[in-house]
C-alpha positions in Angstrom: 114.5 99.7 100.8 111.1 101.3 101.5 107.5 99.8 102.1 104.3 101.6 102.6 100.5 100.7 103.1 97.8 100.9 100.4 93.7 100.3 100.5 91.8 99.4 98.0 90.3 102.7 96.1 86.7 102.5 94.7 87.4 102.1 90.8 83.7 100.7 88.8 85.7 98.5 87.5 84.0 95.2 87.4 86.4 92.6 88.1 87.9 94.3 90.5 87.2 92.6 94.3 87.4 95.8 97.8 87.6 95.3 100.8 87.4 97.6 103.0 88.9 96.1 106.3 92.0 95.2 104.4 95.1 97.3 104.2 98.1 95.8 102.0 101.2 96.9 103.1 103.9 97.2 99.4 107.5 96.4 100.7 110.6 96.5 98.7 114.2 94.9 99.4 117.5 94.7 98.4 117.1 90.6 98.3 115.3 88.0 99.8 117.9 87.4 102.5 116.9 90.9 103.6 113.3 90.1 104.2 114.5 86.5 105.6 116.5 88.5 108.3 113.5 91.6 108.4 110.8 88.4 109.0 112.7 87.0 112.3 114.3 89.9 113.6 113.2 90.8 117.7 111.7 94.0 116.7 108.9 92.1 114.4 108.6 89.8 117.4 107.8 92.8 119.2 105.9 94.6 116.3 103.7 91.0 116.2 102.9 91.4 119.8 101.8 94.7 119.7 99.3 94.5 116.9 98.4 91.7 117.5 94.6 92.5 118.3 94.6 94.5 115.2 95.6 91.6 113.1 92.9 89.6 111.9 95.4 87.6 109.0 98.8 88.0 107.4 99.3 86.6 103.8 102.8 87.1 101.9 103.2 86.9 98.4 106.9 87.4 96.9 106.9 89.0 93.6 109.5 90.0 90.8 109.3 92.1 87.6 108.6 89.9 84.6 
């Protein structure tokens, strides 16, 4: 449905934890057969490849309003 990338923005707030060589990309979808089919489809294959140097770690985390 849409997805963008975010960075962490300096806040003063105390708990909060930046890092500055982190970039969290926010993606939304229909369900999570669509981002079981987005995850293996030849183009991220592809996308993986090219970024690949770029990439340091990848971390999901599925999430739903409470």
């Amino acid at each position: 449905v849409e997805y963008f990338p975010a960075v962490d923005v300096e806040t003063g707030i105390p708990i909060q934890q930046m890092d500055a060589h982190v970039v969290t990309v926010i993606e939304k979808w229909e369900n999570l057969d669509a981002l079981r089919a987005h995850l293996v489809a030849p183009h991220m294959d592809i996308y993986r490849e090219q970024v690949k140097d770029l990439v340091e770690d990848v971390s999901l985390k599925v999430l739903t309003q409470a």
